[in-house]
VEXDREN-2710 file (C-alpha; in Angstrom, 1 decimal):
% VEXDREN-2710
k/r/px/py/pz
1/UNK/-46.7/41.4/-9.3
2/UNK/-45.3/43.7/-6.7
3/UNK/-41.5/44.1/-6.5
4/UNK/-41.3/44.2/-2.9
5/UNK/-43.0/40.4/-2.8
6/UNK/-40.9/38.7/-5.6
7/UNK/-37.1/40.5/-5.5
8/UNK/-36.0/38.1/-3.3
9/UNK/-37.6/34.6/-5.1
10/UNK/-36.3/35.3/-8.6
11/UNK/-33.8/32.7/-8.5
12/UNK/-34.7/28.5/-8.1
13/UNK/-34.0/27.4/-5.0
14/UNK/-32.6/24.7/-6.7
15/UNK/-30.1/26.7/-9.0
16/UNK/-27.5/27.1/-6.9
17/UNK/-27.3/23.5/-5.3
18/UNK/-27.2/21.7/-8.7
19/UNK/-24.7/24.4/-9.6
20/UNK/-22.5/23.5/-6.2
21/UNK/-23.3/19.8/-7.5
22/UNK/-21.8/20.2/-10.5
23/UNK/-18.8/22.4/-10.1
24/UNK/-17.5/19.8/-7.6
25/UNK/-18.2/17.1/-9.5
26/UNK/-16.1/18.9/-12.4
27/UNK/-13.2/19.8/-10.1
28/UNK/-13.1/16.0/-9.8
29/UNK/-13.0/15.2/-12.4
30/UNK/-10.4/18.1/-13.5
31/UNK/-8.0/16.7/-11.4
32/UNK/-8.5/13.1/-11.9
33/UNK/-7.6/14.3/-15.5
34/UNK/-4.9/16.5/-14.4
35/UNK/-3.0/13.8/-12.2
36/UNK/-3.3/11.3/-15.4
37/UNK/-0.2/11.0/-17.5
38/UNK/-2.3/9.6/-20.9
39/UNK/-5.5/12.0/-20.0
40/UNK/-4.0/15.3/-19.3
41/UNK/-4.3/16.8/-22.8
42/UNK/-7.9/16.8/-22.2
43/UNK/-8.0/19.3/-20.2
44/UNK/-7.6/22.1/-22.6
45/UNK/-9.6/20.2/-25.0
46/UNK/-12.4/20.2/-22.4
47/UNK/-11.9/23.8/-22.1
48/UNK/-11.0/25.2/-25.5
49/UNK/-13.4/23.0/-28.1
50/UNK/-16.4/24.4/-26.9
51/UNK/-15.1/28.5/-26.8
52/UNK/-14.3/27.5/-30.5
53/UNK/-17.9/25.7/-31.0
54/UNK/-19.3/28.8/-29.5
55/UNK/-17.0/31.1/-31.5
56/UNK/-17.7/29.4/-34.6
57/UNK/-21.4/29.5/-34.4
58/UNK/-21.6/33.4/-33.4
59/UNK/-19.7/34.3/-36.0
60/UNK/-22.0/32.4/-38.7
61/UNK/-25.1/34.2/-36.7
62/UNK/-23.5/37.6/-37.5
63/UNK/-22.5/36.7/-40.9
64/UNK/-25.8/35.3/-41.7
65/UNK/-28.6/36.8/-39.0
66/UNK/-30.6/40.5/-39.6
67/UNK/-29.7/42.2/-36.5
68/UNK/-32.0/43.9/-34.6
69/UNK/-31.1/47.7/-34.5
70/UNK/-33.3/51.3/-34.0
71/UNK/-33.1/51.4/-37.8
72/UNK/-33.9/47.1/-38.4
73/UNK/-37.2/46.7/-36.6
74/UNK/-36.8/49.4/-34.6
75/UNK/-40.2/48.5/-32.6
76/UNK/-38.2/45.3/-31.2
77/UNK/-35.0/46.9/-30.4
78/UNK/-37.3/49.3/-28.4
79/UNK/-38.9/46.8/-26.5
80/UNK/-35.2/44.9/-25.9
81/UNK/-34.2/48.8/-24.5
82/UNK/-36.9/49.0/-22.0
83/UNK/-36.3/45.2/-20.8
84/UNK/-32.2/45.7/-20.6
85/UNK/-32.6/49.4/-18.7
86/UNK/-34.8/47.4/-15.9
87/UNK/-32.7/44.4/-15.5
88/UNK/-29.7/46.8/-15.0
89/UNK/-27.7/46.5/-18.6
90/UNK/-25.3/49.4/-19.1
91/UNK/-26.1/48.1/-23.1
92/UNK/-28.5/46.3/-25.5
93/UNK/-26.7/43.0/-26.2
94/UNK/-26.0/42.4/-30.0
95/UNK/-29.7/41.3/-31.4
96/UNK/-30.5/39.1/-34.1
97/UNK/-33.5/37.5/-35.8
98/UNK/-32.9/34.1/-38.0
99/UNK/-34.8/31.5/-40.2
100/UNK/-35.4/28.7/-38.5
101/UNK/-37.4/26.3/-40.3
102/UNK/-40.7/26.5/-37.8
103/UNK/-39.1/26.0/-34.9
104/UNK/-39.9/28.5/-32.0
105/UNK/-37.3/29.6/-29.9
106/UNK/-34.6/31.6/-28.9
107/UNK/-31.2/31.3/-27.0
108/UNK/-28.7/33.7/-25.4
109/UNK/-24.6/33.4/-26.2
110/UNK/-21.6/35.1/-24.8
111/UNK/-18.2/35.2/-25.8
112/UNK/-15.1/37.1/-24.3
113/UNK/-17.8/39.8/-23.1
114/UNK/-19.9/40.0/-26.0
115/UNK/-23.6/39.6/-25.1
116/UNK/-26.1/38.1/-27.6
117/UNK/-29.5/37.1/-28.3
118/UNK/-31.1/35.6/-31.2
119/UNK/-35.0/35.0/-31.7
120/UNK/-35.9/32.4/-34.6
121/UNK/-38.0/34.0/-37.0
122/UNK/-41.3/32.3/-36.5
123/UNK/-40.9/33.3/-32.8
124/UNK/-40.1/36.6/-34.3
125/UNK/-43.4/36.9/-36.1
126/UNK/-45.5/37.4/-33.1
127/UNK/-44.6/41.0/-33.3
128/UNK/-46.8/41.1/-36.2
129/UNK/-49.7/39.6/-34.5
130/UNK/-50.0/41.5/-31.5
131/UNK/-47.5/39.6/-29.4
132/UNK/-45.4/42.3/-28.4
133/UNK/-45.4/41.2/-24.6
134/UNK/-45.1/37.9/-25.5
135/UNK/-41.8/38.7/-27.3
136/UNK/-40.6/41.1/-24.2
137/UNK/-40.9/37.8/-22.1
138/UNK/-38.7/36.1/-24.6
139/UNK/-36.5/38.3/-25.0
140/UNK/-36.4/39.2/-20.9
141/UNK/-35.7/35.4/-20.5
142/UNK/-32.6/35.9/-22.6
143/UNK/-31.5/38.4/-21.2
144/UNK/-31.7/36.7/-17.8
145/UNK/-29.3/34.2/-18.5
146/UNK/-26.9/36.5/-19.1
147/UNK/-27.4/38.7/-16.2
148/UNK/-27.0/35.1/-14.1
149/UNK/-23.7/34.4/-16.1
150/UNK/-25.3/31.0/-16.9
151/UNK/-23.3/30.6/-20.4
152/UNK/-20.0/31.9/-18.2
153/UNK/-20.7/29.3/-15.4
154/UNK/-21.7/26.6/-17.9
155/UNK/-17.9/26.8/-19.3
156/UNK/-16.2/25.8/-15.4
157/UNK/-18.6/22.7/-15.2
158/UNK/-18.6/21.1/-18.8
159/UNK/-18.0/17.5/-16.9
160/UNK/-21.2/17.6/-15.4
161/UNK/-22.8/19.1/-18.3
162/UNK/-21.9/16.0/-19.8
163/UNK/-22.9/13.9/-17.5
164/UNK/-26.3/12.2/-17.2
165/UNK/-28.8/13.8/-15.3
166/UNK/-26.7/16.3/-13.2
167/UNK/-26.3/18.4/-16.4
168/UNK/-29.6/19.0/-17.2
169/UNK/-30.9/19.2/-13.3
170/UNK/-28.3/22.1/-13.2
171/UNK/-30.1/23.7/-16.6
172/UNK/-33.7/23.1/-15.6
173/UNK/-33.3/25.2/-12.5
174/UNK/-31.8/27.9/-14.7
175/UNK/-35.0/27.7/-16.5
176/UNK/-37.4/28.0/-14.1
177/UNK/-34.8/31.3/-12.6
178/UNK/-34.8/32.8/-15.9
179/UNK/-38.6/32.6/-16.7
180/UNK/-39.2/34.2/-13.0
181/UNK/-37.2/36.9/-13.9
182/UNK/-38.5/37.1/-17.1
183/UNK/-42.2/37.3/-16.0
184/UNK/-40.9/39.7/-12.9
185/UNK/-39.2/42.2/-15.5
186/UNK/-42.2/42.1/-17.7
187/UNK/-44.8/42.6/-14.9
188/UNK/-47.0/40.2/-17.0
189/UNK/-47.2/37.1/-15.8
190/UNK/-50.0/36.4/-18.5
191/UNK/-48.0/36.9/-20.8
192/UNK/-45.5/35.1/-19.7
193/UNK/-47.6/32.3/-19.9
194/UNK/-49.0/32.7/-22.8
195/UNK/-45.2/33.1/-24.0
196/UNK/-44.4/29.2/-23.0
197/UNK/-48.0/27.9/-24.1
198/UNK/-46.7/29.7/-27.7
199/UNK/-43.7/27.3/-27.8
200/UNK/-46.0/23.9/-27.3
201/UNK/-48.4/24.9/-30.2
202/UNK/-47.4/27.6/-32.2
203/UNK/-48.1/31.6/-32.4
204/UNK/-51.3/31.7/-34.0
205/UNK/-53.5/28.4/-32.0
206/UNK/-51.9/29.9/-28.6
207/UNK/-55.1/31.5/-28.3
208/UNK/-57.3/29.1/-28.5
209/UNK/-55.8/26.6/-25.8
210/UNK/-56.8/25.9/-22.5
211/UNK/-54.3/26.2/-20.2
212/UNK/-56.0/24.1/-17.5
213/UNK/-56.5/21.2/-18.6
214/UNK/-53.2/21.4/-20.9
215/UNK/-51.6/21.3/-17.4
216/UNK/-53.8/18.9/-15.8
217/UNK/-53.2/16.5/-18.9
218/UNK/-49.7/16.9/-18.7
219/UNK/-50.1/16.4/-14.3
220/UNK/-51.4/12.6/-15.7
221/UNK/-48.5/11.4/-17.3
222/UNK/-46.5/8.8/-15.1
223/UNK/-44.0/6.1/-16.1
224/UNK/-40.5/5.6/-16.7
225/UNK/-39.8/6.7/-20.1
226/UNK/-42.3/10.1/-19.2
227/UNK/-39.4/10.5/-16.3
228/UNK/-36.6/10.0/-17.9
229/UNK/-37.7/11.7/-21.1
230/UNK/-37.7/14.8/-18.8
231/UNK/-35.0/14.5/-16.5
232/UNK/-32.8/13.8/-19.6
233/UNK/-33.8/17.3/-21.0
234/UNK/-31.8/20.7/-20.5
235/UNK/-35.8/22.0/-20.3
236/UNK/-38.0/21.6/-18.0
237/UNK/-41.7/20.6/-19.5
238/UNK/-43.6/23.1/-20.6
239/UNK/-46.9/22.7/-18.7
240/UNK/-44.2/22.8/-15.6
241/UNK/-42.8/26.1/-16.1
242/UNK/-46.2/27.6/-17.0
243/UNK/-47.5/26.1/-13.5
244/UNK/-44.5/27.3/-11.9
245/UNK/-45.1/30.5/-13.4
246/UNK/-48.7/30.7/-11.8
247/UNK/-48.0/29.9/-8.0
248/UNK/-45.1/32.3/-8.9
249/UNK/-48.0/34.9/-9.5
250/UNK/-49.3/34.3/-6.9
251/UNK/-52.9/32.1/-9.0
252/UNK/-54.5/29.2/-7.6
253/UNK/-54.5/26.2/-9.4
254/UNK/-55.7/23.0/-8.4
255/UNK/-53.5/21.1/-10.3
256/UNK/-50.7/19.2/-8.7
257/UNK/-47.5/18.0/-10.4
258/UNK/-45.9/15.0/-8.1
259/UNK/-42.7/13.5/-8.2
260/UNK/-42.0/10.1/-8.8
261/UNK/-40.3/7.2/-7.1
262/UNK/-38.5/6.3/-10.3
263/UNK/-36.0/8.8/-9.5
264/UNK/-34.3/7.3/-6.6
265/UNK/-33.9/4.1/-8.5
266/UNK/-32.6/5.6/-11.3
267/UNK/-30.1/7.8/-8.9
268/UNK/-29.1/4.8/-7.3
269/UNK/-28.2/2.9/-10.6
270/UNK/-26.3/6.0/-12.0
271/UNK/-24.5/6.3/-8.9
272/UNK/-23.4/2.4/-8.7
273/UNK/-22.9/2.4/-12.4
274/UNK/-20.3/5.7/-12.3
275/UNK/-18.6/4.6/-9.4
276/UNK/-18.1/1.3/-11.3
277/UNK/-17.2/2.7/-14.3
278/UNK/-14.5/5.3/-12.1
279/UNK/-12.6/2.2/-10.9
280/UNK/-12.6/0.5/-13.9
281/UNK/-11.0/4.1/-15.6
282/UNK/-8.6/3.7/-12.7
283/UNK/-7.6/0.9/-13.1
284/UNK/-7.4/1.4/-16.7
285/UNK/-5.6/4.5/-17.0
286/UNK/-2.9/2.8/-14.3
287/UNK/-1.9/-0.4/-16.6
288/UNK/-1.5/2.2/-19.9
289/UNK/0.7/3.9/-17.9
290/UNK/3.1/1.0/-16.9
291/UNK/2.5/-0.3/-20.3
292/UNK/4.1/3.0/-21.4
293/UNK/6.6/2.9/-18.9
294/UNK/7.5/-0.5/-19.9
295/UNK/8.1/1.0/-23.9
296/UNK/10.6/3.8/-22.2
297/UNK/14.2/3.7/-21.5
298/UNK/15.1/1.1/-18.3
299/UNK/15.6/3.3/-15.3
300/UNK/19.3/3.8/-14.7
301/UNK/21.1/2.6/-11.3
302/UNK/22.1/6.0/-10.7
303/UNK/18.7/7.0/-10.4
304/UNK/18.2/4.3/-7.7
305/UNK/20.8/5.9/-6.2
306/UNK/19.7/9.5/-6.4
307/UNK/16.5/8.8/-5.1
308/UNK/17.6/7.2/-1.9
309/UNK/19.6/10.2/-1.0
310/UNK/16.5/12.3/-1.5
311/UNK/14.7/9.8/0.5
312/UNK/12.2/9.4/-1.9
313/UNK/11.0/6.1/-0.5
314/UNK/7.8/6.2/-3.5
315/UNK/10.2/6.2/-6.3
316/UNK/13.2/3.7/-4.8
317/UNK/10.1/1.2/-4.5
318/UNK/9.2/2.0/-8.1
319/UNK/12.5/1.4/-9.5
320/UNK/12.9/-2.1/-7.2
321/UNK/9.9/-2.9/-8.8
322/UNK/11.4/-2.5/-12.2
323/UNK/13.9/-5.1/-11.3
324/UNK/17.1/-2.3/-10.4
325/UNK/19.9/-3.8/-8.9
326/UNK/19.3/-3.0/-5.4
327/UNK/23.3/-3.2/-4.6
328/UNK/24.4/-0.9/-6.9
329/UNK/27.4/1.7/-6.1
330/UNK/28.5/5.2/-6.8
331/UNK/31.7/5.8/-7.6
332/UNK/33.2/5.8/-3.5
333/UNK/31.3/2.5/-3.2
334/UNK/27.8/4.0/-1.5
335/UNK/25.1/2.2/-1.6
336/UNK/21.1/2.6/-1.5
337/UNK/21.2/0.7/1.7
338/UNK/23.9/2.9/2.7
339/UNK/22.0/6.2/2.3
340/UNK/18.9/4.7/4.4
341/UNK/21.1/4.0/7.1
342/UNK/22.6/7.6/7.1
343/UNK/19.7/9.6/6.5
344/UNK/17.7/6.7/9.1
345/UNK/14.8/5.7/6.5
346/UNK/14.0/2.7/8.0
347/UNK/11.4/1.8/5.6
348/UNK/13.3/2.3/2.5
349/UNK/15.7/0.5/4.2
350/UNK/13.2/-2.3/4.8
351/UNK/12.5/-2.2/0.9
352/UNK/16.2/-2.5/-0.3
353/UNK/16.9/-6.0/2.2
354/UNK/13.5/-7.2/0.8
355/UNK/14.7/-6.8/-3.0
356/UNK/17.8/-8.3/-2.3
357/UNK/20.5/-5.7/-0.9
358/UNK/24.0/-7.1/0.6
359/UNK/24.1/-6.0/4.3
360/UNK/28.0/-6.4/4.7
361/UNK/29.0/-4.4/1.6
362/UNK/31.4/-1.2/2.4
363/UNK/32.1/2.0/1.1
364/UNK/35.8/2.7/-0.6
365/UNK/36.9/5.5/1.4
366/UNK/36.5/4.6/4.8
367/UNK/35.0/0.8/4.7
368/UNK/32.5/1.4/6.0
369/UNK/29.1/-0.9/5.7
370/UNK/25.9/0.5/6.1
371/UNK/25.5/-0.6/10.0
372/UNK/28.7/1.4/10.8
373/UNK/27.1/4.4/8.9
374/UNK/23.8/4.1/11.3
375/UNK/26.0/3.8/14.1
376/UNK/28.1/6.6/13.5
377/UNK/24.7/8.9/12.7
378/UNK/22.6/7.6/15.9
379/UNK/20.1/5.8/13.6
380/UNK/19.1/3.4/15.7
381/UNK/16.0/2.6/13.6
382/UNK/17.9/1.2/11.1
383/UNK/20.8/-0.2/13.2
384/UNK/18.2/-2.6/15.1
385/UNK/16.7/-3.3/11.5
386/UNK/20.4/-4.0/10.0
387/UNK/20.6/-6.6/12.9
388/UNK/17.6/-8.2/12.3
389/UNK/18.2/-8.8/9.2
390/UNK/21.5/-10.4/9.7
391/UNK/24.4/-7.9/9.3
392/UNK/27.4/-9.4/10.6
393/UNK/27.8/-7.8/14.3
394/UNK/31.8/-8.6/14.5
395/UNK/32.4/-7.3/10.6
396/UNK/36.4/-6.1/10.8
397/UNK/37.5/-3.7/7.9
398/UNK/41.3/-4.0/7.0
399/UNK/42.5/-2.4/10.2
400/UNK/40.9/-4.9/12.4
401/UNK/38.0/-2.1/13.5
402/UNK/34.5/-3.5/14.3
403/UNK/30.8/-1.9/14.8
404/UNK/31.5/-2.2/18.3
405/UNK/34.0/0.3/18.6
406/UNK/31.6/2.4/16.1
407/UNK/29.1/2.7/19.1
408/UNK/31.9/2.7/21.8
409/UNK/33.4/5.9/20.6
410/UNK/30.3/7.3/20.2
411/UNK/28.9/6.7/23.9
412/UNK/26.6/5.3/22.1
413/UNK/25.2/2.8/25.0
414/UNK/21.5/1.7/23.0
415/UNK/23.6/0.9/20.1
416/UNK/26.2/-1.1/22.4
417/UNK/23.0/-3.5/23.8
418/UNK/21.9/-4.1/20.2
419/UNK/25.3/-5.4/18.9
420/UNK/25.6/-7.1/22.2
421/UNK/22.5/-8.7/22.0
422/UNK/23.0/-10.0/18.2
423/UNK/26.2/-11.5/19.5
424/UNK/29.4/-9.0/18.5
425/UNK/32.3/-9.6/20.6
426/UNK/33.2/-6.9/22.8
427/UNK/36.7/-9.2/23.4
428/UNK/37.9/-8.1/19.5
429/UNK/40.8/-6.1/19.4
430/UNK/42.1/-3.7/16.2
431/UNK/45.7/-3.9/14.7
432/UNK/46.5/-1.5/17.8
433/UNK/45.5/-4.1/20.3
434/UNK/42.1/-2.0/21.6
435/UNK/39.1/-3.4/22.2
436/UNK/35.7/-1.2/22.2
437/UNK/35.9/-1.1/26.2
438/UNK/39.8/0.7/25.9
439/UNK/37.7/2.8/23.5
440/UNK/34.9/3.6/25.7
441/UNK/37.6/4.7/28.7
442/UNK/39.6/6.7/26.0
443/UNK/36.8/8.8/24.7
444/UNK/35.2/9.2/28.4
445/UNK/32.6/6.8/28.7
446/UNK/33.6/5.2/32.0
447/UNK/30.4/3.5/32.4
448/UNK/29.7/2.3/29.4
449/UNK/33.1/0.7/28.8
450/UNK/32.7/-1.0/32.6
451/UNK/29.2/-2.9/31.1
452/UNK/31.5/-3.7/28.1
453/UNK/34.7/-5.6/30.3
454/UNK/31.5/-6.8/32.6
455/UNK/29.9/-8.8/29.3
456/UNK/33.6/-9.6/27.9
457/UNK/34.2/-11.4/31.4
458/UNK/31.1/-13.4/31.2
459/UNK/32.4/-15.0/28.1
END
């Protein structure tokens, strides 16, 4: 293979989109947790257990493993060198060889910057029988997933490493990138092959098989369990990643792997069955937290209060909802209804008259209610709002003063046709024997106390 035809093909085209796939299913599903009151321990649960799984079992490989130095099977450790000094690795990675019961492989792990790669031992043996390329692709593919920060990128997705399908896509392509690189590194593609045809049947029969029609056997298999036996793995099939390897090389081969329809059914199911169970968490996770909210202290009226000055319309509707007296006072007498009017929150405002506030209550220091407020603060949202509802248009305080004169004083003329038209008097007088039109002329507004004499004439 020719570096010049392959640099720029190492890595699956499919890598990076099950990799996009995954990290923004993970974010979701970060801040879903994040934004849950009972779920947000998980987080650094999510994040921590696994470091300490992968801690844990590093340390027991270094406690219990031979590692591979230029004085412990210093032919490996040779052949590790080469393969690190072409894939651009300042160092060799801590190598070790351990028992492992017959099984052949080997895996990469990395923790806080500390590379490592560990071959089972009856993987291992093949350098005994001649397999030393066979155990530079091994070890190359290894080394690849650390060069792709697979094991770094694996720890910001663990949600869709978890998750059905999307997990192991996400892993398969890695796969196929790493024995690319592998083979690319090596400049053996043979051996490469023969590498992956050692893990289906063992280092010594290897030999002996014949890759063809192992591949076109494998090419046969259809069904839904052959599917899903595959799409459920974190590997892709063998006889797949030795085929992939040989139109990566560049060989013919008339052997054709297709894809199957079950797939898209099987998407489709996973898709209706996660957003189902997504709502159903939802809805879950929003009943534990009022039932815990329920267990806690009853919100205080102060806090009803407090958050109608902020106007924080979410929360006033949250404390309503926990059955708050909506008419409750500060210590001069204000009211929640009073603060919509003066800060104009005409929905909040909407919120309190719907859970039962008094419209005609006033304030200690001034007596004021909360339509004289809006008047006085031009909030004509909530003085038309106020009306509706049935404030009393005509309310005197104790010196005979009425909303009218509020808006009279004020020049306030929109405010004059909405008392007007919810049928205030304009003929009411104080205890100093002015009406709102002698107010009008007194502060200026000629034409507005005219309209006013106009209407009190018609009556």
């Amino acid at each position: 293979m020719n570096e010049n035809d392959y640099g720029s093909s190492l890595v699956h085209k499919k890598e990076g989109r099950y990799y996009t796939l995954s990290l923004i299913f993970s974010i979701i599903v970060y801040l879903g947790l994040f934004f849950s009151i009972i779920f947000m321990f998980l987080i650094p649960v999510l994040i921590l257990l696994p470091l300490f799984a992968q801690a844990i079992m590093m340390a027991n490989i270094r406690i219990n493993g031979v590692r591979i130095t230029p004085r412990q099977f210093p032919e490996v450790f040779a052949i590790a060198q080469e393969q690190c000094a072409k894939m651009g690795f300042p160092v060799v990675p801590d190598l070790y060889v351990m028992e492992s019961s017959g099984i052949l492989n080997a895996f990469a792990s990395r923790f806080f910057g500390r590379n490592m790669v560990v071959l089972y031992s009856d993987l291992f043996e093949l350098i005994q029988l001649g397999g030393e390329k066979e155990i530079a692709f091994v070890i190359s593919h290894e080394l690849a997933h650390i060069k792709r920060n697979h094991l770094t990128k694996q720890l910001f997705i663990i949600p869709a490493m978890w998750l059905p399908f999307l997990g192991e896509a996400y892993s398969r392509a890695c796969e196929y990138t790493c024995d690319r690189m592998a083979a690319y590194f090596t400049q053996d593609a043979e051996a490469a092959m023969n590498g992956l045809t050692i893990l289906a049947i063992g280092k010594t029969l290897y030999k002996r098989v014949d890759r063809e029609e192992y591949l076109l056997q494998s090419s046969y298999e259809k069904g839904l369990f052959v599917w899903l036996a595959e799409k459920l793995s974190t590997h892709p099939p063998l006889p797949k990643r030795i085929h992939a390897l040989q139109t990566f090389a560049g060989q013919t081969s008339g052997i054709v792997f297709h894809s199957s329809r079950i797939g898209i059914i099987i998407v489709l199911a996973a898709v209706i069955i996660l957003a189902g169970s997504i709502s159903i968490g939802v809805i879950f996770s929003k009943s534990i937290d009022s039932f815990m909210s329920s267990l806690g202290e009853k919100p205080s009226e102060e806090e009803l209060l407090a958050a109608a000055s902020e106007a924080d319309l979410e929360r006033v509707e949250s404390l309503l909802s926990s059955g708050i007296n909506p008419n409750a006072m500060d210590e001069e007498g204000w009211t929640a209804l009073m603060w919509a009017a003066q800060l104009n929150e005409a929905a909040m405002g909407t919120s309190l008259i719907k859970a039962g506030a008094s419209l005609d209550l006033t304030e200690q220091s001034y007596e004021e209610t909360a339509l004289t407020i809006a008047l006085y603060n031009g909030s004509i949202e909530m003085v038309n709002l106020l009306l509706e509802e049935g404030a009393n248009p005509d309310l005197q305080d104790s010196t005979g003063w009425t909303p009218l004169m509020t808006a009279a004083t004020k020049g306030d003329e929109e405010g004059v046709k909405l008392l007007l038209q919810a049928g205030a008097d304009p003929l009411k007088s104080d205890d100093t024997g002015y009406t709102a039109a002698d107010y009008a002329y007194e502060y200026g507004f000629e034409e507005l106390a005219a309209m006013l004499e106009e209407v009190g004439d018609q009556i």
